[in-house]
N, C-alpha and C positions, 0 to 999 in steps of 0.2 A: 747225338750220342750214338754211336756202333758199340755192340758187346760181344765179344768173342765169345761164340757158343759153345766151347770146349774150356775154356781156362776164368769164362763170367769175366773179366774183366774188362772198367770199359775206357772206350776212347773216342777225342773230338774228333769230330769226321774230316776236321778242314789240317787237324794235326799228324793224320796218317799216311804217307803215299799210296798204298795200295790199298781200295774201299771193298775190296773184296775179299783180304785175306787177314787176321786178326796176327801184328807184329811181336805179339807173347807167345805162341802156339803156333801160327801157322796155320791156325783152322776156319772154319767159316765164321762173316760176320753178323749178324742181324741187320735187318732194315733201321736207317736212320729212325731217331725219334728226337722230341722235343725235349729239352730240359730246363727245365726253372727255378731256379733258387728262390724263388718268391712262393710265400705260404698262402693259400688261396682261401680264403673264407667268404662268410656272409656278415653284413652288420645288419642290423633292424629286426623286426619280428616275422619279417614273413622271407623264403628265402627264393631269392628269383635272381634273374639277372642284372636287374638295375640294379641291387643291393652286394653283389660281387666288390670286395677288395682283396688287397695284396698284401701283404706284410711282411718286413725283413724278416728271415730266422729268429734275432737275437729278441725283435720286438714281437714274434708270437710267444717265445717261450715262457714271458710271464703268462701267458694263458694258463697254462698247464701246470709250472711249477708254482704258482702262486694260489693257485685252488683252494686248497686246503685252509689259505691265512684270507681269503674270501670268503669261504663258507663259514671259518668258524665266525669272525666278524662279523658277518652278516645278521639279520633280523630273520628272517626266512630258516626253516630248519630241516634242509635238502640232506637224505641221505646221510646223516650227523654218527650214524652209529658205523656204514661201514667207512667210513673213511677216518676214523682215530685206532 
């Protein structure tokens, strides 16, 4: 991914003819970078590298929007008063 330093917009490197000048503006581009659609976490109790996985978008998002219907379910009584 290249991102136009004047207009932040960004673009695939392999989709732009000219890697040097940003085709919205006309201005300079940043140096390439990696990008991943994949959500990067840890599984197990300790966090290292052997315990690195990946997860689509749609299957981290119950991480996050599903909290709430986890805690309160749950037996354990984490944080109960700021999260209602």
């Amino acid at each position: 991914m290249l991102t136009g330093k004047v207009c932040k917009k960004r673009w695939r490197q392999d989709k732009i003819p000219d890697k040097t000048k940003c085709p919205e503006c006309s201005g300079e581009l940043t140096e390439a970078r990696n990008f991943n659609l994949m959500f990067k976490t840890f599984m197990g109790p300790v966090e290292d590298s052997a315990n690195t996985v990946y997860l689509r978008p749609e299957t981290a998002q119950g991480i996050f929007v599903n909290f709430k219907n986890v805690l309160m379910s749950s037996r354990q009584n984490l944080l109960l008063e700021s999260v209602r």
